[in-house]
ZAVOTI-354758 format. One line per 2 residues: number of its first residue (from 0); for each residue x, y, z of N, C-alpha, C. Coordinates in steps of 0.001 Angstrom, whole numbers. Example, Ala and Ser with C-alpha at 12.3 -4.5 7.8 and 13.67 -1.06 7.14 Angstrom:
2
0> 13190,-5690,7800,12300,-4500,7800,13200,-3300,7800 | 12850,-2250,7080,13670,-1060,7140,12900,30,7870
# end
This chain:
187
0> 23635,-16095,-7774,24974,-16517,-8116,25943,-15847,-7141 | 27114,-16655,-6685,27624,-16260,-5612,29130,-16016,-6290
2> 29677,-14350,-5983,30774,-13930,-6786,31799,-13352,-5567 | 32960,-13960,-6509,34358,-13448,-5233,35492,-12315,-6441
4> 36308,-11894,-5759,37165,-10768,-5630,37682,-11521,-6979 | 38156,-11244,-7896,39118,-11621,-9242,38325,-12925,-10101
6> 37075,-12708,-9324,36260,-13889,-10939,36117,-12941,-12413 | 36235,-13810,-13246,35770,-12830,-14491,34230,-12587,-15024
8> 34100,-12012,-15314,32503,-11818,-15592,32102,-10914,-16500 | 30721,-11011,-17081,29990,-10144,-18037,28910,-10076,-17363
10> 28615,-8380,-18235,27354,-7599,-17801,26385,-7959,-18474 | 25228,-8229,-17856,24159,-8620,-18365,23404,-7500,-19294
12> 22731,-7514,-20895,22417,-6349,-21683,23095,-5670,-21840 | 24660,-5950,-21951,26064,-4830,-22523,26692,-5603,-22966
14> 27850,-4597,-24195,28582,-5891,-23931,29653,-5342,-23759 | 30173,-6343,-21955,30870,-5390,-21422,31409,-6982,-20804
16> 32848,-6706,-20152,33351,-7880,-19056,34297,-7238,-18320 | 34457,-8100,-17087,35574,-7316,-16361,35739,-8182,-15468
18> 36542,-7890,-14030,37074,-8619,-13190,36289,-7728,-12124 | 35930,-9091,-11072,35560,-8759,-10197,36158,-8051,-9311
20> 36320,-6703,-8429,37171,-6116,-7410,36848,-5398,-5985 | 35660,-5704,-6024,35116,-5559,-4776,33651,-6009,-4250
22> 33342,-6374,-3615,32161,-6454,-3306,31335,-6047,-1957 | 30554,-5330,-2201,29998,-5080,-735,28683,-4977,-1069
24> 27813,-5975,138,26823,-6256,45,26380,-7243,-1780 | 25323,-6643,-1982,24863,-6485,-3679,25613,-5966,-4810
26> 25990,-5403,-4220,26946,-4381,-5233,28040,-4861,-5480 | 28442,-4897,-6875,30135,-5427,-7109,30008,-4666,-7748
28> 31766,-4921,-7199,32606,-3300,-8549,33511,-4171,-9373 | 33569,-3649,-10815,34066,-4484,-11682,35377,-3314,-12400
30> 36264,-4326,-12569,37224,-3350,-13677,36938,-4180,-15214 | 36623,-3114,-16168,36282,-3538,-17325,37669,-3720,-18168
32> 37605,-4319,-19248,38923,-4726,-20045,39577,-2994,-20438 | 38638,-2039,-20550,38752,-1198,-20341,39845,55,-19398
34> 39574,-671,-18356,40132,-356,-17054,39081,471,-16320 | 38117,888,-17105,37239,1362,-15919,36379,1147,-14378
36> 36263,1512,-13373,35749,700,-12387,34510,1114,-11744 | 33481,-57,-12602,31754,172,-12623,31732,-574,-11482
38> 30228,-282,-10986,29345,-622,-9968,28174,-1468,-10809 | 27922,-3190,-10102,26580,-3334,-10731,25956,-4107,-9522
40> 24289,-4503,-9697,24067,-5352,-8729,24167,-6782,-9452 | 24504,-7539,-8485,24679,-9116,-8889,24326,-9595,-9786
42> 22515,-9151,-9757,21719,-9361,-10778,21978,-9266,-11976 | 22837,-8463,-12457,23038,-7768,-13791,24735,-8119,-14355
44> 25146,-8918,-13322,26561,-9533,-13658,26323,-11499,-13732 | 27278,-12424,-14657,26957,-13207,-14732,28223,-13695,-15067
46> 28977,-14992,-14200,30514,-15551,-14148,30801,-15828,-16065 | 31667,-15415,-16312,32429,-15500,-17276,32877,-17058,-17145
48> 32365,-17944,-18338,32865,-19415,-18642,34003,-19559,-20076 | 34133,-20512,-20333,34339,-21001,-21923,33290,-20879,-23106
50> 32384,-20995,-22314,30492,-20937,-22852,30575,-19619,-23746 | 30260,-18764,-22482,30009,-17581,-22763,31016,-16275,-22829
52> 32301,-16414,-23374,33108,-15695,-24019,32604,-14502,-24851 | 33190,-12800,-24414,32342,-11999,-25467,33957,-12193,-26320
54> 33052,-12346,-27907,33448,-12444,-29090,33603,-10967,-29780 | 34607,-10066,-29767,34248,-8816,-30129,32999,-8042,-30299
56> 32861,-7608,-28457,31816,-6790,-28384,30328,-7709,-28673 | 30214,-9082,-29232,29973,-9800,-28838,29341,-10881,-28301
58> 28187,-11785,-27569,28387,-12778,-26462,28315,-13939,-27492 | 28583,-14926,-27189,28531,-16199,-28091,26348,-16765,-27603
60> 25943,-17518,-28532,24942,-17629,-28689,24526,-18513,-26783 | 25322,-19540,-26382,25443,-19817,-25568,25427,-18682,-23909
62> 26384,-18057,-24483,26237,-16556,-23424,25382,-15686,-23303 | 24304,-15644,-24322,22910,-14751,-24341,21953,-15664,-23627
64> 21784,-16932,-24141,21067,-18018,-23706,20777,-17935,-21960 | 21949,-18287,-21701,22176,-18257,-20111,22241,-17019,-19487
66> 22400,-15904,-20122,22453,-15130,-19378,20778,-14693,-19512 | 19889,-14586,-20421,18601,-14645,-20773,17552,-15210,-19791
68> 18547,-16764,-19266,17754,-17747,-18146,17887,-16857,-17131 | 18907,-16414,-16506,19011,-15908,-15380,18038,-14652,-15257
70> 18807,-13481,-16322,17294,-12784,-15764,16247,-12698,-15848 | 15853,-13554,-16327,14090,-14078,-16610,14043,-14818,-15275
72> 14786,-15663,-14603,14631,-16173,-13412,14729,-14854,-12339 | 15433,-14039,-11980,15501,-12999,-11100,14473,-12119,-11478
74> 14025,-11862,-12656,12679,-10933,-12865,11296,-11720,-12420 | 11247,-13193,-12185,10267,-13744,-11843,10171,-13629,-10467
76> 11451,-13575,-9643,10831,-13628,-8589,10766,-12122,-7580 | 11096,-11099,-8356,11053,-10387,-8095,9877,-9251,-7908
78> 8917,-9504,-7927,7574,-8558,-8514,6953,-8124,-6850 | 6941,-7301,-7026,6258,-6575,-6045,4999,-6667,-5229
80> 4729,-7277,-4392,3614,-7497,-3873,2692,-5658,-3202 | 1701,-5575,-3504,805,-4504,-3254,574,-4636,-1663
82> 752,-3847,-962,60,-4012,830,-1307,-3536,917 | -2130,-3887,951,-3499,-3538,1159,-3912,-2216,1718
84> -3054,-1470,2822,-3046,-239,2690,-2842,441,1810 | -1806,261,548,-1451,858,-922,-2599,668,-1787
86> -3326,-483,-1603,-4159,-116,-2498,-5342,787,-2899 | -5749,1198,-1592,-6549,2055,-1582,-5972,3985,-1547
88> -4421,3843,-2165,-4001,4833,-1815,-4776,5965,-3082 | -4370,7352,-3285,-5190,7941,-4640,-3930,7489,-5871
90> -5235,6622,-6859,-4518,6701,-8473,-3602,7961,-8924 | -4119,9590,-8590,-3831,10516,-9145,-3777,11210,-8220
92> -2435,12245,-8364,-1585,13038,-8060,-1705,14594,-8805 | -1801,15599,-8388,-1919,17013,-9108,-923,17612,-8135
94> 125,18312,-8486,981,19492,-8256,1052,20214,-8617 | -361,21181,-7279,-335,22858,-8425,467,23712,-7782
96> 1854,23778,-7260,3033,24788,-7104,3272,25243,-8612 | 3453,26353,-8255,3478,27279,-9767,4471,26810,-10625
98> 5686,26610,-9612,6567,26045,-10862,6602,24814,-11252 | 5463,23821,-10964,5450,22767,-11921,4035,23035,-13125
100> 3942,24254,-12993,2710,24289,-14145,3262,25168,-15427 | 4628,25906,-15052,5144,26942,-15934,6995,27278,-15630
102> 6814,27006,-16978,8767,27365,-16750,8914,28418,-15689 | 8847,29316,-15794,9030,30416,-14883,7695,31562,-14922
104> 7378,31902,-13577,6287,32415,-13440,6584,34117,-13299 | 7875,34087,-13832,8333,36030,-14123,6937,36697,-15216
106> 6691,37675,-14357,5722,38295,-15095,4344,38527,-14758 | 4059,37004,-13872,2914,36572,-13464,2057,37290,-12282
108> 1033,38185,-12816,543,38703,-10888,117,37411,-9720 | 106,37605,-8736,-631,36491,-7965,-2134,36093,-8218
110> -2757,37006,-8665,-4427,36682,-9421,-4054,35599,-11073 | -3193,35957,-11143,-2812,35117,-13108,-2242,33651,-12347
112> -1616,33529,-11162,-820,32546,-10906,-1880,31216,-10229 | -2820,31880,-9399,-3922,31437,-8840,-4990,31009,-9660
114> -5165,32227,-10615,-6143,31747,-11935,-5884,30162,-12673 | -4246,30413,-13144,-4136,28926,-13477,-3746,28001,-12847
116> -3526,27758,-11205,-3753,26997,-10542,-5212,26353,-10529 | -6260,27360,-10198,-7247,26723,-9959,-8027,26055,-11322
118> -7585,26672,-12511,-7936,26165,-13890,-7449,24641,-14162 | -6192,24414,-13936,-5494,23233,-13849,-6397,22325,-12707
120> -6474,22678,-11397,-7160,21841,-10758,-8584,21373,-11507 | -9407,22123,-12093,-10475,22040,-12232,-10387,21099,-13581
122> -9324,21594,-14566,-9470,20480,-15653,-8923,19053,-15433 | -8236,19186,-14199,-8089,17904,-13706,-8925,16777,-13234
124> -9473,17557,-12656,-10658,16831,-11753,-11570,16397,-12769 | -12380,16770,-13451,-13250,17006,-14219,-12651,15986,-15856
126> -11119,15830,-15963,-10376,14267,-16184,-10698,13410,-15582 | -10642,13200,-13789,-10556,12164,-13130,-11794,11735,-12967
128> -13159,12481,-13521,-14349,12158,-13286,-14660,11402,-14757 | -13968,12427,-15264,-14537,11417,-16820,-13964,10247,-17310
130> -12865,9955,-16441,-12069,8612,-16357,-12444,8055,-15377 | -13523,8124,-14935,-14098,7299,-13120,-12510,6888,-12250
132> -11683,7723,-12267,-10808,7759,-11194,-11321,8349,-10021 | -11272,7377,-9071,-12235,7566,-7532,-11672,8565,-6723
134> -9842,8557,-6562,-9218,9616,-5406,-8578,10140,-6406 | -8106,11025,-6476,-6970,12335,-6670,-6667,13346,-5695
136> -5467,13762,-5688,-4904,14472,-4292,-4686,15531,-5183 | -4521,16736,-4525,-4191,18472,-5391,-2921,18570,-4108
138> -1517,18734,-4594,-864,19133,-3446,-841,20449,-4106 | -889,21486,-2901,-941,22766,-3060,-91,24002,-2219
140> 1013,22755,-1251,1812,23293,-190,1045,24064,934 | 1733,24863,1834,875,25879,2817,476,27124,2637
142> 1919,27903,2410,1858,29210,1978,813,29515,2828 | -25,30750,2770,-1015,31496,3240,-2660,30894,3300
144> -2587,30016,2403,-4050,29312,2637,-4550,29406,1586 | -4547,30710,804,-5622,31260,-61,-5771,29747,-1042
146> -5041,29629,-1836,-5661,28631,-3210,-6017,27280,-2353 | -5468,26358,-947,-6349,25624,-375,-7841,25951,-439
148> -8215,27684,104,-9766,28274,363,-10777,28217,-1079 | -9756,28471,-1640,-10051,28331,-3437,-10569,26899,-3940
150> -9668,26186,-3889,-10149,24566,-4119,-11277,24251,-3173 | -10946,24430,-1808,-12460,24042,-1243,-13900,24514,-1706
152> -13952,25622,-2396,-14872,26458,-2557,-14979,25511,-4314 | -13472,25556,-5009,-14328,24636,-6525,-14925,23409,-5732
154> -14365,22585,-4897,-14726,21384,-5030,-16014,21543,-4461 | -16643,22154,-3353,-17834,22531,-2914,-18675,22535,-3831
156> -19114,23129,-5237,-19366,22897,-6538,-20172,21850,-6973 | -18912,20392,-6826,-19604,19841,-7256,-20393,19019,-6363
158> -21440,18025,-6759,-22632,17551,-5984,-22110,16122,-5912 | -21110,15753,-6257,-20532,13733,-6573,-19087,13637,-6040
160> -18516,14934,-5179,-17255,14510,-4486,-17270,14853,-3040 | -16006,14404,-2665,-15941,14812,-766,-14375,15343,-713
162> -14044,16118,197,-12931,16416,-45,-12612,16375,1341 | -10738,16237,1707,-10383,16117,3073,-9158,16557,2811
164> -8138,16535,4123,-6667,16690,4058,-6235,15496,3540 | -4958,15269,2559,-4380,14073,2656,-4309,13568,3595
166> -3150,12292,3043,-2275,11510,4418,-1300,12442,4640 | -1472,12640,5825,-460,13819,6631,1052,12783,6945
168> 1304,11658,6825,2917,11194,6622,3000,11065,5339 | 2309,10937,4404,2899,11324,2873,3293,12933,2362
170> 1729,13416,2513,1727,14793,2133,2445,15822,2730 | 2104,15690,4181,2321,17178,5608,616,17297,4951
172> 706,18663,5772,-814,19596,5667,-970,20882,4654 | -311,20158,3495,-7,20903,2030,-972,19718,717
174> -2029,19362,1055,-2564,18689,226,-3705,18249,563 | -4720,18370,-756,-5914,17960,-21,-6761,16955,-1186
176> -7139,15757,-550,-7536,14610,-1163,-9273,14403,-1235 | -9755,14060,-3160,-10915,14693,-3218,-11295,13281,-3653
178> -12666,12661,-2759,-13080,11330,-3289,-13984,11404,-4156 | -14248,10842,-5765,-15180,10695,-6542,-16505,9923,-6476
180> -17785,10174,-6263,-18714,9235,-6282,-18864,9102,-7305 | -18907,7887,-8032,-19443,7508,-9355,-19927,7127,-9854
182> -21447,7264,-9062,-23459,6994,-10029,-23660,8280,-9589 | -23089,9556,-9556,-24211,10353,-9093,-23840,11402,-10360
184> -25287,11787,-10722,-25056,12725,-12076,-24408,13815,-11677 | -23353,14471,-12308,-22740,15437,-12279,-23376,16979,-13081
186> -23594,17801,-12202,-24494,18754,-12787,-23393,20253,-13013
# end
């Protein structure tokens, strides 16, 4: 739908209307009866008729209708196509930096911090096996090496995975990506 500077209009899933007052690109800025001045994309705005009048707060049965068509039409054609490189990217993601495993790690020696790093990795993995999830990545940043030397040594362990650096334009060389074989008995 194609919108100019002082059309009237309603927000699509609010119930909201306003005047059109700027537009750039996708984006229109609306002043609401309100006077406030929102930002929406096109998508989510829809021309104000006789039809579709909001009725205190509001839309008339006609104005849900149509506005209903539209974004069911813009959600159809919108869906995301997968690139064949993505698909083979890893299902699962692990971030063992300390502070996403614990509010705050005050208190913690570096042996307690490492301990439940590598505990977390291990109950992870050992998830992703029992869910036949094939890749999972451990980002583990650089720092000094040690808990990278650590994970290599769990994953060494087991007898049904392979382990490598990530993708070095996703990750950097702070992550390391562990492939699951999944017919081989896990001992």
């Amino acid at each position: 739908m194609i919108f100019e500077v002082g059309d009237k209009v309603l927000v699509l899933d609010e119930a909201m209307q306003g005047v059109v007052k700027r537009i750039v690109g996708n984006t229109i800025s609306i002043e609401t009866t309100d006077g406030f001045l929102l930002d929406f994309e096109s998508e989510e705005l829809v021309k104000q008729t006789s039809k579709n009048v909001i009725n205190k707060d509001m839309l008339s049965y006609a104005g849900i209708n149509s506005a209903k068509k539209e974004k069911e039409q813009s959600a159809k054609r919108k869906q995301p196509k997968t690139k064949p490189k993505e698909r083979f990217e890893p299902t699962m993601e692990v971030d063992l930096h300390i502070n996403q495993l614990v509010k705050s790690s005050r208190g913690m020696s570096n042996h307690d911090m490492l301990t439940l790093q590598l505990d977390t990795a291990k109950r992870q993995l050992d998830f992703a096996i029992s869910k036949r999830i094939q890749k999972i990545v451990f980002i583990h940043g650089v720092g000094e090496g040690v808990l990278k030397v650590e994970l290599e040594y769990l994953f060494g362990r087991y007898n049904n995975v392979k382990f490598y650096d990530a993708n070095y334009q996703k990750y950097g060389v702070g992550a390391t990506e562990v492939y699951i074989y999944q017919n081989v008995p896990n001992n």
